[in-house]
C-alpha positions in Angstrom: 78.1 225.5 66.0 75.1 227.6 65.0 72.8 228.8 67.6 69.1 228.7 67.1 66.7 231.2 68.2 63.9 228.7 70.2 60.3 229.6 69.6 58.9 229.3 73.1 55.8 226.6 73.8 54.6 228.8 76.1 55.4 232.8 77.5 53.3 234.2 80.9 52.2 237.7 80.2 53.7 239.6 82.6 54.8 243.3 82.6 55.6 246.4 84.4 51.8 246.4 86.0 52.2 242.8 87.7 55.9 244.1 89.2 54.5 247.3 90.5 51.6 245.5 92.0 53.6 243.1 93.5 55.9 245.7 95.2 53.2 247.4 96.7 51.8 244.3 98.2 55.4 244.3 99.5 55.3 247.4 100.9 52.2 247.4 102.1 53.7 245.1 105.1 50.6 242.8 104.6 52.0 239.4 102.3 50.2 236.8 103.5 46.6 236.0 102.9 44.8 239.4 103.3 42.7 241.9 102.0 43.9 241.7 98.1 43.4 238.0 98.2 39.7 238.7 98.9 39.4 241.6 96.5 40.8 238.8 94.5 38.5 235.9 95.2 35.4 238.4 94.3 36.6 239.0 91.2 37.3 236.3 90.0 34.1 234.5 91.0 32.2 237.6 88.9 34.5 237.1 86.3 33.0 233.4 85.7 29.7 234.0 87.0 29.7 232.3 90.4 28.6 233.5 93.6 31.9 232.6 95.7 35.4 232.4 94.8 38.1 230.8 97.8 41.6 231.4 96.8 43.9 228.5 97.4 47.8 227.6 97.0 47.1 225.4 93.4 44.4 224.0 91.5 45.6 220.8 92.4 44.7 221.4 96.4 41.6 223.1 95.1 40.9 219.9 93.6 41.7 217.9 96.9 39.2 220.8 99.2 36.6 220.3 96.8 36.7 216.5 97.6 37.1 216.8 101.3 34.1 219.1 101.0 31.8 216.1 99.6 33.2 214.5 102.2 34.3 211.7 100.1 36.6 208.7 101.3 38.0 205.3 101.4 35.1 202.3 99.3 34.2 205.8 97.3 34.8 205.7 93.7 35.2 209.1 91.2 35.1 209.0 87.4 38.3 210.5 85.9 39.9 210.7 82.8 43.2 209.3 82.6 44.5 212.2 79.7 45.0 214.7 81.7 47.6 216.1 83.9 48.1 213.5 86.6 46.5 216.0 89.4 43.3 215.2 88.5 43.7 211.3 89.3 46.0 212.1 92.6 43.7 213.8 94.5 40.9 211.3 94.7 44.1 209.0 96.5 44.5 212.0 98.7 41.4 211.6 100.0 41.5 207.7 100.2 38.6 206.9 97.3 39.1 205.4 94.6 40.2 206.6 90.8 38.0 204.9 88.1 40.0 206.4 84.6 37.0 206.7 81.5 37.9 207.3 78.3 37.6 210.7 76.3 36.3 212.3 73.5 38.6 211.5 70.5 38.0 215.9 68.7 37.9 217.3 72.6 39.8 215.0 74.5 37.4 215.3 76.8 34.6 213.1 79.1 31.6 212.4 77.7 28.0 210.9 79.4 29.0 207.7 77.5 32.2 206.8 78.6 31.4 207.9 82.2 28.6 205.3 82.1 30.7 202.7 80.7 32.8 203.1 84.2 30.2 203.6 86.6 29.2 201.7 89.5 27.3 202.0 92.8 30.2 202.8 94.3 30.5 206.3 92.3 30.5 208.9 94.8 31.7 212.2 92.2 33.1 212.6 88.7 36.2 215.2 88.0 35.5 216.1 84.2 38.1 218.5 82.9 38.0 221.2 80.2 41.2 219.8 78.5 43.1 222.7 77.3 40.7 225.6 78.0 38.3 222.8 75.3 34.9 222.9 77.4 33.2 219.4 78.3 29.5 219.7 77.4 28.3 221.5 80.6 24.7 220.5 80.2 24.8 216.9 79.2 27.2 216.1 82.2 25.5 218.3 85.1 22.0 216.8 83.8 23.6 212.9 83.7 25.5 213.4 87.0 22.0 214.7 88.3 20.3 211.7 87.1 23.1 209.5 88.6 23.2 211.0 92.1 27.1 211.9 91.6 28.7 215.0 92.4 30.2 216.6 88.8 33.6 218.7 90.3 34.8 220.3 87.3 38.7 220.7 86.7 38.4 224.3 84.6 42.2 224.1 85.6 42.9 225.6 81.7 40.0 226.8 81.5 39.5 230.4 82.4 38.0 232.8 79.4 36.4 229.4 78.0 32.6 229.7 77.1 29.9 226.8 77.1 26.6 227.4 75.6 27.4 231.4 75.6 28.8 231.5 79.0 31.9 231.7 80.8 32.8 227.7 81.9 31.9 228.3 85.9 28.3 229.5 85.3 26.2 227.0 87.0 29.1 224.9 88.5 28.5 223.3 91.8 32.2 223.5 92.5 34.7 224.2 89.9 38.4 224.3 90.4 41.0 226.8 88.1 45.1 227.3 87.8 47.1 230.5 87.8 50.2 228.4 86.8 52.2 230.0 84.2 51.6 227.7 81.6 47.7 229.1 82.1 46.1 231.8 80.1 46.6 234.1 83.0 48.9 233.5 86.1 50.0 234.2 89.9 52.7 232.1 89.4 51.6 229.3 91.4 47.8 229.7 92.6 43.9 228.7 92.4 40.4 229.2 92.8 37.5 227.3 94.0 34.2 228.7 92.8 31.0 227.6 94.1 27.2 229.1 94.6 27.0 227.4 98.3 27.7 230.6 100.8 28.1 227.3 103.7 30.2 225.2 101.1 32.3 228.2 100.6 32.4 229.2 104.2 34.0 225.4 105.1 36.8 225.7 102.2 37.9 228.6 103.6 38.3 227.2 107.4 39.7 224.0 105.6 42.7 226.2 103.5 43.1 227.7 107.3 44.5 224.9 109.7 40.6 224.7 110.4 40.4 227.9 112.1 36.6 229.4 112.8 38.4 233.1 112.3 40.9 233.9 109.6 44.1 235.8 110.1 43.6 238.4 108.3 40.1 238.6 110.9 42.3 238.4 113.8 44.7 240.7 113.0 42.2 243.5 111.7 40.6 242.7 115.4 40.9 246.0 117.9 40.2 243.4 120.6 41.8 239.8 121.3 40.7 237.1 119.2 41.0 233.6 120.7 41.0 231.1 117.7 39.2 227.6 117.8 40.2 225.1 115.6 36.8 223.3 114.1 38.7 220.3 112.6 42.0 218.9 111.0 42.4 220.9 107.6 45.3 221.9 105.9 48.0 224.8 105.2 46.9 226.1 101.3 46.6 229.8 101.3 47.4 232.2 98.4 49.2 235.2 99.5 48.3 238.5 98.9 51.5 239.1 96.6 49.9 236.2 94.1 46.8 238.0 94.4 47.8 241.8 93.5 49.1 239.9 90.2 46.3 238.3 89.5 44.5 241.4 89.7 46.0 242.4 87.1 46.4 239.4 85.3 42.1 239.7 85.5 42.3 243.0 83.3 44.6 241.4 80.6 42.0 237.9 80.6 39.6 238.6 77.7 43.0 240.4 75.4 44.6 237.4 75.9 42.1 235.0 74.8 41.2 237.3 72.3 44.9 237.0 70.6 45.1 233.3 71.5 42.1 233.0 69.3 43.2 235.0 66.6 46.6 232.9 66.2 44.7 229.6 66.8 42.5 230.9 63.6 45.8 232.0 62.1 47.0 228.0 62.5 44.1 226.4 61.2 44.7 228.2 57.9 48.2 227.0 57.9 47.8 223.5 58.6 44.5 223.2 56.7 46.5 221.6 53.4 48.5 219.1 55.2 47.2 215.7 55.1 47.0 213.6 58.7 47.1 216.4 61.0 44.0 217.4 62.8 43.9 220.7 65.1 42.0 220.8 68.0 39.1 223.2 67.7 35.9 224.8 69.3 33.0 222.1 70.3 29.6 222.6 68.9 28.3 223.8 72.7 31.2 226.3 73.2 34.6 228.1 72.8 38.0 227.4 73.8 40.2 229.6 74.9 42.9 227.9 73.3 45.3 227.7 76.5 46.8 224.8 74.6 46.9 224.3 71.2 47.4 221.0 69.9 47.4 218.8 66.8 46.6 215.2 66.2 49.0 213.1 64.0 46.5 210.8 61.8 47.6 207.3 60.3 48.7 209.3 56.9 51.0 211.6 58.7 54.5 210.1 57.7 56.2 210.3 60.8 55.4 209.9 64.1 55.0 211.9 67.4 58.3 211.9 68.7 60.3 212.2 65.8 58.5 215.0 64.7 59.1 217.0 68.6 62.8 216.2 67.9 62.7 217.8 64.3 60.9 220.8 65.8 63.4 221.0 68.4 66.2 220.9 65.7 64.4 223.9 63.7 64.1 225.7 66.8 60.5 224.7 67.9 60.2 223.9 72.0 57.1 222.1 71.4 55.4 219.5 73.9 54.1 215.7 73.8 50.0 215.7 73.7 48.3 215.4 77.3 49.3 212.3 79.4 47.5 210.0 80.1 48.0 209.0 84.1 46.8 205.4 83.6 50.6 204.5 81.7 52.6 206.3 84.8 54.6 204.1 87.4 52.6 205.8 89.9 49.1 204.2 88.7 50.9 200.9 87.6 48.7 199.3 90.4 45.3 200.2 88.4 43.7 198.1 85.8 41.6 200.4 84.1 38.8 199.5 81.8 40.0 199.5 77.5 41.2 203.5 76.8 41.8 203.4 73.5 41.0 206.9 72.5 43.1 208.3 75.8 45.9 205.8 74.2 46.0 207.4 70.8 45.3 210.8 71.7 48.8 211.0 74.3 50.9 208.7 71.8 50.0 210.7 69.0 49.5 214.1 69.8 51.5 217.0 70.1 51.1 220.9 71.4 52.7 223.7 69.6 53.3 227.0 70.5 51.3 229.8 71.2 51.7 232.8 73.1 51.1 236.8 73.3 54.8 237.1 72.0 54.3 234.0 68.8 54.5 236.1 65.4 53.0 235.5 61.5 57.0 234.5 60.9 57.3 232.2 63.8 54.1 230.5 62.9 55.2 230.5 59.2 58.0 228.5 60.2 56.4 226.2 62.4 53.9 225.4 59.5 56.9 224.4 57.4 58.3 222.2 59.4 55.3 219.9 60.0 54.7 220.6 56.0 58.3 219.1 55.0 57.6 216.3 57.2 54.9 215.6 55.8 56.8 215.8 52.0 59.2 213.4 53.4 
């Protein structure tokens, strides 16, 4: 039986630099939350233009701080979208409120002031808009409705870091903003996150609530010459980052705008390629911003002879590891219990939508091949 080379969806950028910084964390005798973890925190909150950064165990508890922080609860409602990674949905249950899915943008896949207001009611405490796939929601149409509403706007910039909006970095201007260091992300810690806010107070509370509650870190306590007797200020949770995670993404911070960079230049590289097939629609930058392109996807039109799946499974058999489009949380058995509003655009996007690869290690050949399997398919 022949073996196939597999062209990778995805490949972290890690080298000698990470391992080495990593090890001397190790060495250091300091691996828990510490010193590099605020070197870290600092920045990363320069990096995307906002005044604090609080390092944290995922986006996804990032996500579930920034709620607790609102102090949002049971008879609350938040504004979601359904197509996106089912995080973004679970953390409103987390902190008993209620999930209200909108629909997305059909080019971004992302929310717009429209389909927020078609799913708003008095009971909206907060909306969690994401920048699907590093794409950046309009920024200043969304902060200026959510203004007008009385709603707190947390953005999910979970893809998003190296994304621009209106000439900035995504982040600038955020009231809180959440980010991954997954290894699907642009850069990584392997698991990780960051909140980012301009509230020193806000900031202060996230970092007693990632703590147990405590009113002195650790790190404070141990650095101490004299005893330090801790006081727990309320019941928070366990969601550190250690300091091992953060002397990667240290370096991972120096290789940010390179990556993105590349990313870019293989997305343009793409578009060229696919331009001449007929029914398939890349994503690409908004009118307001740039993408970073941590995902790169393409949208299957009614011309396109063959559907979603079948073309994953010829990819797969022509040595492609590509990926299904962006869920869409409102079909999972864990949301079966919801009656969303109609999501027609979230519907088509996730049935008919697929990511391809794309990656510091993706060559000209491996994208020429790529090409010419979604261009015989579309011969077929």
């Amino acid at each position: 039986m022949e073996v196939v080379e597999v062209i990778p969806v995805m490949v972290p950028m890690l080298g000698e630099e990470e391992a080495l910084a990593a090890a001397d964390a190790v060495r250091s005798g300091w691996v828990a939350q510490g010193p590099r973890v605020a070197r870290f925190e600092q920045e990363f909150a320069g990096l995307v233009g906002a005044g604090h950064g609080v390092a944290v165990s995922s986006c996804t508890t990032g996500l579930h701080l920034a709620l607790v922080l609102l102090g949002l609860g049971p008879g609350d409602e938040v504004v979601v979208p359904s197509l996106s990674f089912i995080a973004t949905a679970n953390v409103v249950r987390h902190v008993g409120a209620t999930p209200v899915f909108a629909d997305v943008d059909l080019a971004t896949g992302n929310l717009t002031v429209e389909t927020i207001d078609a799913v708003r009611t008095p009971r909206t405490r907060a909306v969690i808009a994401v920048h699907q796939g590093g794409v950046p929601f309009d920024t200043a149409a969304l902060r200026k409705a959510a203004d007008g509403w009385g709603v707190a706007l947390v953005e999910d910039a979970a893809c998003a870091a190296g994304s621009t909006a209106y000439g900035q970095s995504v982040g600038v201007g955020a009231a809180i903003a959440a980010w991954s260091f997954h290894p699907r992300k642009v850069i990584t810690t392997g698991e990780g996150g960051m909140v980012t806010l301009d509230d020193a107070d806000g900031a202060k509370r996230l970092r007693r609530l990632r703590e147990h509650g405590m009113n002195v870190s650790a790190a404070e306590r141990h650095a101490s010459a004299q005893p330090v007797l801790e006081a727990y200020l309320e019941t928070a949770f366990n969601y550190r980052m250690t300091d091992i995670q953060a002397a990667v993404g240290l370096v991972q911070l120096g290789r940010l705008a390179g990556l993105v960079a590349q990313r870019r230049e293989l997305a343009a590289r793409y578009h060229e390629l696919l331009a001449g097939i007929d029914g398939l629609v890349p994503v690409r930058d908004p009118a307001h911003g740039q993408t970073n392109y941590q995902s790169f996807w393409v949208l299957l039109r009614e011309e396109y002879p063959r559907g979603r799946d079948e073309v994953l499974a010829e990819l797969a058999r022509r040595g492609v590891s590509a990926r299904r489009g962006i869920m869409a949380s409102h079909l999972e058995p864990a949301y079966a219990d919801v009656t969303p509003a109609a999501l027609p655009v979230t519907e088509r996007i996730t049935r008919d939508s697929l990511i391809l690869p794309l990656h510091h290690k993706l060559t000209e050949d491996d994208q020429d091949h790529i090409a010419g399997v979604l261009r015989d398919m579309a011969r077929r």
